[in-house]
N, C-alpha and C positions, 0 to 999 in steps of 0.2 A: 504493500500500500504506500502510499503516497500521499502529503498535503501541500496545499501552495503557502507557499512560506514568505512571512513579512520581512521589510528589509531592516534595517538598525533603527531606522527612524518613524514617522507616521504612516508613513503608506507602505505599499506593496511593492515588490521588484517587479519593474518593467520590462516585456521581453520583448528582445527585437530578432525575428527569424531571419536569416540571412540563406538564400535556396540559389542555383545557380540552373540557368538550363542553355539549350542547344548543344553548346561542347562542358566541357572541362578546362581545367586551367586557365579561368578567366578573369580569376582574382578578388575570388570572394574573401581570401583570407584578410588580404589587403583592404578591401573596403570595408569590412566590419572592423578592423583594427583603425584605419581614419577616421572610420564615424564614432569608435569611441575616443577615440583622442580630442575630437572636438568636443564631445560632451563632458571630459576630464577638464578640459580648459574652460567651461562653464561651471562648473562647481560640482560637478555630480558623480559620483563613485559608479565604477564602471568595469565591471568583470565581460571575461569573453568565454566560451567552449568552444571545440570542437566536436560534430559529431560524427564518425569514421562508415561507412559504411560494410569494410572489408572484414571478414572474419576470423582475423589474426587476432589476439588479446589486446597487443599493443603493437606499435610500427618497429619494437626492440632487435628483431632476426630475419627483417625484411630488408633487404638489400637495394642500397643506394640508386642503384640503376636502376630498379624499378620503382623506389617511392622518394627518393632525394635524402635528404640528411633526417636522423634522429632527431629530436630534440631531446633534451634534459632539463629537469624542472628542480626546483630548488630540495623537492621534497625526495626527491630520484625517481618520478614517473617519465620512462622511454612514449615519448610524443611524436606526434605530428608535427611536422616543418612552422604550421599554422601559426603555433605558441610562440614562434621565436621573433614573427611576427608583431602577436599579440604583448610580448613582454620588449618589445621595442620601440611601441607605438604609446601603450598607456602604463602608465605607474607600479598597476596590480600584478603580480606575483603568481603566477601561473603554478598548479598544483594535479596534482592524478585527478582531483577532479573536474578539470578542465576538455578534459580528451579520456572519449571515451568511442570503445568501437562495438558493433554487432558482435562480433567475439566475448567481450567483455559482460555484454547484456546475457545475451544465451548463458554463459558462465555461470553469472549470477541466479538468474532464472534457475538452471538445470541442479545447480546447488542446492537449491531450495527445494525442489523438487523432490529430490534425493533424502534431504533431513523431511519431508512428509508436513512441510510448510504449510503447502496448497490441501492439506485435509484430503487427500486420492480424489478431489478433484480433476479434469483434463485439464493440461496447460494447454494455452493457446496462445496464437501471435497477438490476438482480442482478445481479452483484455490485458496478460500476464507480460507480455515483452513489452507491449506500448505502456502501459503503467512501470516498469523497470524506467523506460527511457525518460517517463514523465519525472519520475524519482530524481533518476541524476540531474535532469535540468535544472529542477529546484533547489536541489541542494548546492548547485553549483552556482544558482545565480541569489541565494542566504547571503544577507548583511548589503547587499549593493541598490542601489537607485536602479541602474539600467544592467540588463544582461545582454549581451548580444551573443546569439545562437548559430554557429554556421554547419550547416547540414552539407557534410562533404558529398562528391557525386555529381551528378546531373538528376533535372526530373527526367522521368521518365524511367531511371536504372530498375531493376527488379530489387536489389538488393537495398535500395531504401528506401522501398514503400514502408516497413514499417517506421520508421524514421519521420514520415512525413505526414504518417497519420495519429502519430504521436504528437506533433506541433500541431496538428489540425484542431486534434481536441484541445490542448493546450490554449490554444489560440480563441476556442469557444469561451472555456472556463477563467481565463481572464481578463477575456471583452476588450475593453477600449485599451486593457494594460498591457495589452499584445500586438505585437502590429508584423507584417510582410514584406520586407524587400529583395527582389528577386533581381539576380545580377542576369543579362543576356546579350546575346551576340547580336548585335545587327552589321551583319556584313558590308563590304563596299565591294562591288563587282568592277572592276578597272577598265573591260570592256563594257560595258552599259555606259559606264559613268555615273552611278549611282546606288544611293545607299540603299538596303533591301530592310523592308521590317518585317518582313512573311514572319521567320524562325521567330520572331519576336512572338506574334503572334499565337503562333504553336505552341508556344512553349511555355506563355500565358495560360492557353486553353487547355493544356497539358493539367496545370496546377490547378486549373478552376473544378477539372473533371475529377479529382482526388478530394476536393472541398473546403482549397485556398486560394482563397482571391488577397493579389499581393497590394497592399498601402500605395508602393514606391516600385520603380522600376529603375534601375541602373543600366542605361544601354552602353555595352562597351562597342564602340569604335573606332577604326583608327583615323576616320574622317571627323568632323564636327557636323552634328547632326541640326541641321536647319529648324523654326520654328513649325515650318508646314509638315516637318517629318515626327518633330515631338507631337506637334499634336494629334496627326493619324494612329501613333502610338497608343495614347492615351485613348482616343475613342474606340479600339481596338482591344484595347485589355482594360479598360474600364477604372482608369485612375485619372486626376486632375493631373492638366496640361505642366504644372509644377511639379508633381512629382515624379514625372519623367526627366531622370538626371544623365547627362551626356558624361560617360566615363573614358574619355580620353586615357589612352598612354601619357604619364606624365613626360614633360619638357623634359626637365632635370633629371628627377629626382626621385622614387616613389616615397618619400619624404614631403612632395609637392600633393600630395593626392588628399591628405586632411586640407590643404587651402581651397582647392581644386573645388571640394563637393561643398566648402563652406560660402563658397562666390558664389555657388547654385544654390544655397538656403537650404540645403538637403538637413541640415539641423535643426534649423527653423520645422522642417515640416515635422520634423519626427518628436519635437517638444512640443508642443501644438497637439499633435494627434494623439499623443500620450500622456497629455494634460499637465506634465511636469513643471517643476518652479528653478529655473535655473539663471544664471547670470551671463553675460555677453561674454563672448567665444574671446579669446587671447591663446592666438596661434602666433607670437611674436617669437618665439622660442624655435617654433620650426622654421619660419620665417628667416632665423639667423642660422638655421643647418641646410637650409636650401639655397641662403646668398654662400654658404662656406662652402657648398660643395662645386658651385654654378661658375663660382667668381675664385678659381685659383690662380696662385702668383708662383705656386712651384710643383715639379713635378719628380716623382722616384717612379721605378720600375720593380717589382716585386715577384719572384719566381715564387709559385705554387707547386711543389711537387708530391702530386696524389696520384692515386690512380681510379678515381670513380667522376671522370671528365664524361664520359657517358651519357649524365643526366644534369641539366642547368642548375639542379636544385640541391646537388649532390655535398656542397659546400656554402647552401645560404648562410648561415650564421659566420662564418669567417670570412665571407665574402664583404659581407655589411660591415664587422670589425675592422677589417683591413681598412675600409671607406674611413669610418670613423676616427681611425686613428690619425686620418691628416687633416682631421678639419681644427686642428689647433691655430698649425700652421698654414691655413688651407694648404693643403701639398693635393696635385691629382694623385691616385696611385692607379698605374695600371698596374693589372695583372697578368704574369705569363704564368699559361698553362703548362705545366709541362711533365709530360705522362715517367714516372720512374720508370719503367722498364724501357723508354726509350735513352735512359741516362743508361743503362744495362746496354744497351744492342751498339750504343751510336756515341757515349762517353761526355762528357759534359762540357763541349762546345758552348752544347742551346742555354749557357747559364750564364754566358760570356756578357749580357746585354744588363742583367739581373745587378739593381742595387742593394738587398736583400731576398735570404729568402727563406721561408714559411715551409717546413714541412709537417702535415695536418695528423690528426688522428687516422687510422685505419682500423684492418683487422687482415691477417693471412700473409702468407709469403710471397705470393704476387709483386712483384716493385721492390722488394726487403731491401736486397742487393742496391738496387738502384739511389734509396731512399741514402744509406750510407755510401754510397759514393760520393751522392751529394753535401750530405754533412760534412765528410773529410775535404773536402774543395772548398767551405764555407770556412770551414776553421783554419785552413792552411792561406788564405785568401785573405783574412781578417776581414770575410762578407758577413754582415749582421745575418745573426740566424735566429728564427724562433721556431721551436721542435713543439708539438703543441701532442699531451700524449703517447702515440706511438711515435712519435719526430723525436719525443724526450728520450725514449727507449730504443731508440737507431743511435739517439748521440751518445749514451751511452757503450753502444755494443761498439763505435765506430772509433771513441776513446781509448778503450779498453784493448782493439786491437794494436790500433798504431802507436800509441802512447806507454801503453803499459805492457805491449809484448805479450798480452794474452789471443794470438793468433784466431784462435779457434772460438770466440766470444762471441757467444750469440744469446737469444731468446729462446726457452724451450718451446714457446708457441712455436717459431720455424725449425729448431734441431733437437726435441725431447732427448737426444744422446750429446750435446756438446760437453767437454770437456772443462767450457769454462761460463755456466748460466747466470751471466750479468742482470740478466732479467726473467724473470720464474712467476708462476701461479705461486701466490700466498692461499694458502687453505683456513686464514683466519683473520678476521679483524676486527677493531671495535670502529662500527658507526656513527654516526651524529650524536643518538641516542644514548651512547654508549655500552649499547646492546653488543652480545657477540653474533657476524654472523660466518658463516662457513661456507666450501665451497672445493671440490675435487676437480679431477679432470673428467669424472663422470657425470657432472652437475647437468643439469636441461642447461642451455642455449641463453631460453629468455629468463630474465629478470634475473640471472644470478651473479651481475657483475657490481664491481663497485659504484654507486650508483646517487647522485646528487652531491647537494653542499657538502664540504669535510672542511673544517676550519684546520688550518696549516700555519705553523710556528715560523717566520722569517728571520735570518740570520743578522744582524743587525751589520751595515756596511757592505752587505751583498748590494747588488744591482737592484732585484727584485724588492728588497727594502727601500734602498733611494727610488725605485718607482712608485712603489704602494706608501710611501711613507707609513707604514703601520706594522705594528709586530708582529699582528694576528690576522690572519684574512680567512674569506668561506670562499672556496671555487666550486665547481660544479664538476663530479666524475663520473666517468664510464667507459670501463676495462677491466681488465683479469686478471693481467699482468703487473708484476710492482720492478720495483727496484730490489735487486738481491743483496742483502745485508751484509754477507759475506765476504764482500767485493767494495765494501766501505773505506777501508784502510788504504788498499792499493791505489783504487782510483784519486784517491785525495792527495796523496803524496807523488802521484805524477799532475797536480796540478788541478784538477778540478775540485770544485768549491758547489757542497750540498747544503744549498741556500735554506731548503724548504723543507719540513718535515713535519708529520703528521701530530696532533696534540703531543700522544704519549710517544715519539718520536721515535716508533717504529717502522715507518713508512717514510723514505726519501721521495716528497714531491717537486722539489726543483730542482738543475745541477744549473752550474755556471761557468765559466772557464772564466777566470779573473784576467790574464794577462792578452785575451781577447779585444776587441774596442767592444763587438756587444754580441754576447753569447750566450741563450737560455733556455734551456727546456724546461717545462713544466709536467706532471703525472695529469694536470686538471684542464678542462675546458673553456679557458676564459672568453670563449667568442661566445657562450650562451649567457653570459653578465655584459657584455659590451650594449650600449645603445645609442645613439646619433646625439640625444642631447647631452649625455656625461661625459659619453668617449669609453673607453677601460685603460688604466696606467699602464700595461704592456704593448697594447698594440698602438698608443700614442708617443708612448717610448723609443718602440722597433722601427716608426716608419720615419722619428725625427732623426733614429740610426741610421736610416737608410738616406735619407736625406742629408746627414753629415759624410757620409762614406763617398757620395757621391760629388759635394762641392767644398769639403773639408772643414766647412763651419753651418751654424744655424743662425739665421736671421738671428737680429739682435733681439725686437719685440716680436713679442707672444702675446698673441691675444686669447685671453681664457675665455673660455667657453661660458 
């Protein structure tokens, strides 16, 4: 069972369904995360969810090429790309119950079933999964003014009717305090010479025939769509001529997409229909991340060496970090792509152009080789490196070999027999909580890595200290693999410097190489704490490294953020 839940203060949480049709990847994530950002800037507290339609538990052992990067949440729930999104865009603190998928409902459900919950009653997709999914919504959208709901998918998919008939009722049972914005394609034919609203259409009628009629329509285009085209819209899918909002590809920035729909009033309409009491929008703050990124005065080049180039989405969170770290000094950063196994096949020419370079998280032996080749070029180079993860544990194995004469140094992840396991499976840890949890080589896949915040001990005069200015930080993890303790002494005495370590300082989460100009790996995933208007201290750090390496100094004035 389920109840609709009040938010902190007099009234109810207000929900805003965010539905997507024609294709896919049209960016719904993005526009529920703009439109809460503007309503953050009016005063109003403002959670997001996602809701998955695939029957995986979580996105945790799903592979980058076909769903783009993990996310990780503060609390250790493996997410949806969506959240990193979401926790970039507004304030709130993205949590397991944020994202949730079919997998996860069923789960639930079937559990219950199982303990004789349901009294040998029949479960059914009516009422039993669509009351699960009612549950999660509410409790995810508890304590907030506005929720915004985005139903991953397309209408029309088979796999999230029930999803949709979950918001249906939902949308009855809290009347005026629910509202419909449906994101859709209206194409431009090049040969016509004109824009089409047919799918628009369809795919209105699509949602009416399920028994949702949307508030708001978002047409994405990549033309600007005319008043005489808004309006056919609107008399077509049965919405005022106003709230048909032209969703342009932003100019810049997608940082520009919160000003974007707030020039169209698309806030105005949604405070208004949902009767709320809010204050005038102050997007001055994005306003000065979209002149930093628009109006740069300097540029670096920044080698990416991964190997899940595959899919555009495969590196969102480090992708946007990287951005972020030159907006101090407005610096552009491009980024070169560059696959590790072609640094294996073809040797590390292609890095010749590179003012730093970023080697990310992974998993497998795929690129291993490559990934340390690269590292021993970065450091013999004196090219800023950031090892982020599995990047920290290549510089590690790549240290160890050429520094310290342990040839055969590897990870047992790629060699369970090496001779010299610089980096190994821990089978025990204490957590956030301070719980213990555990973990073999025979463990399931999903969820059994180390996973969210771990607050980490800083070395005082380390790098990473003069970055964070602080003693104490919380990053975000997830992996299997640690640092071998074993291999503490040696590595230190040929020069490397273990910045970072876990509370009870059993766990090495950063190394450094001191006599380096700027060289760090870290165990943690700082591109899921990075955001456009803070920045993160490493990757503001790395890129003003790379910017020094490149013209031997840094502008005099800094302008903070």
């Amino acid at each position: 069972t389920y109840s609709r839940l009040k938010t902190a203060g007099s009234g109810m949480t207000s929900l805003i369904f965010v539905t997507g049709g024609v294709v896919s990847s049209l960016g719904k994530g993005l526009s529920g995360a703009s439109l809460a950002a503007i309503l953050e800037s009016r005063g109003l507290k403002v959670t997001l969810a996602k809701l998955d339609p695939y029957i995986n538990v979580d996105p945790g052992t799903m592979s980058p090429f076909q769903h783009g990067e993990v996310y990780v949440t503060e609390d250790g729930a493996e997410t949806d790309l969506d959240l990193g999104h979401y926790e970039r865009f507004v304030s709130t603190r993205m949590s397991q119950l944020n994202n949730f998928t079919t997998g996860r409902i069923y789960n639930n459900v079937i559990a219950r079933e199982r303990r004789g919950d349901y009294l040998g009653g029949t479960v059914q997709v009516i009422p039993h999964i669509t009351d699960e999914i009612k549950r999660n919504v509410v409790k995810a959208a508890e304590g907030f003014d506005v929720a915004m709901i985005e139903i991953g998918g397309t209408v029309g998919d088979i796999e999230s009717l029930p999803f949709l008939e979950a918001i249906r009722q939902l949308g009855v049972e809290y009347g005026r305090q629910a509202m419909f914005m449906h994101l859709t394609l209206v194409p431009y034919l090049k040969a016509a010479n004109e824009i089409k609203t047919k799918p628009t259409q369809h795919s209105v009628k699509e949602l009416r025939s399920i028994g949702i009629a949307a508030d708001v329509i978002l047409a994405r285009c990549e033309r600007d769509i005319s008043e005489d085209e808004r309006a056919k819209i609107a008399l077509f899918t049965n919405v005022p001529k106003r709230a048909v909002i032209t969703a342009l590809d932003a100019r810049e920035s997608i940082y520009e997409i919160p000003i974007l729909l707030h020039e169209q009033g698309l806030d105005d309409i949604v405070i208004g229909r949902l009767g709320l009491e809010a204050g005038e929008a102050d997007l001055s703050r994005w306003e000065e991340v979209v002149d930093r990124l628009s109006k740069t005065r300097l540029e670096v080049t920044v080698a990416r060496v991964g190997k899940y180039f595959d899919h555009a989405d495969a590196y969102k969170s480090l992708t946007e970090a990287i951005a972020h770290g030159g907006l101090r000094q407005r610096i552009k950063v491009n980024i070169l792509r560059v696959e590790a196994e072609e640094i294996e096949e073809e040797g590390i020419e292609c890095l010749s152009d590179a003012d730093a370079i970023v080697v990310p998280g992974g998993f497998g032996e795929r690129g291993f080789e490559g990934k340390v080749m690269t590292i021993q070029y970065a450091r013999e180079n004196n090219i800023p490196y950031l090892g982020i993860c599995y990047g920290m544990q290549a510089a590690v194995v790549e240290f160890a070999r050429n520094k310290c004469g342990l040839e055969d140094a590897n990870s047992t992840e790629i060699d369970p027999d090496t001779s010299a396991p610089v980096i190994g499976l821990i089978t025990e840890w204490l957590d956030a909580s301070g719980n213990v949890e555990k973990r073999s080589e025979e463990s399931d896949l999903g969820g059994t890595m180390r996973l969210g915040g771990q607050r980490c001990r800083l070395r005082p005069g380390s790098l990473a200290h003069q970055l964070y200015d602080q003693d104490i930080i919380t990053e975000r993890h997830r992996h299997r693999y640690e640092f071998n303790n074993h291999y503490r002494d040696t590595l230190q005495k040929n020069g490397m410097l273990l910045s970072g370590h876990s509370m009870d300082e059993t766990l090495v989460e950063i190394v450094e190489i001191p006599e380096h100009p700027w060289f760090l790996g870290c165990q943690f995933h700082p591109e899921f704490t990075s955001s456009p208007r803070e920045g993160h201290p490493l990757f503001t750090g790395f890129i003003e490294a790379a910017l020094k390496s490149k013209q031997g100094e840094l502008p005099a004035e800094v302008a903070s953020l």
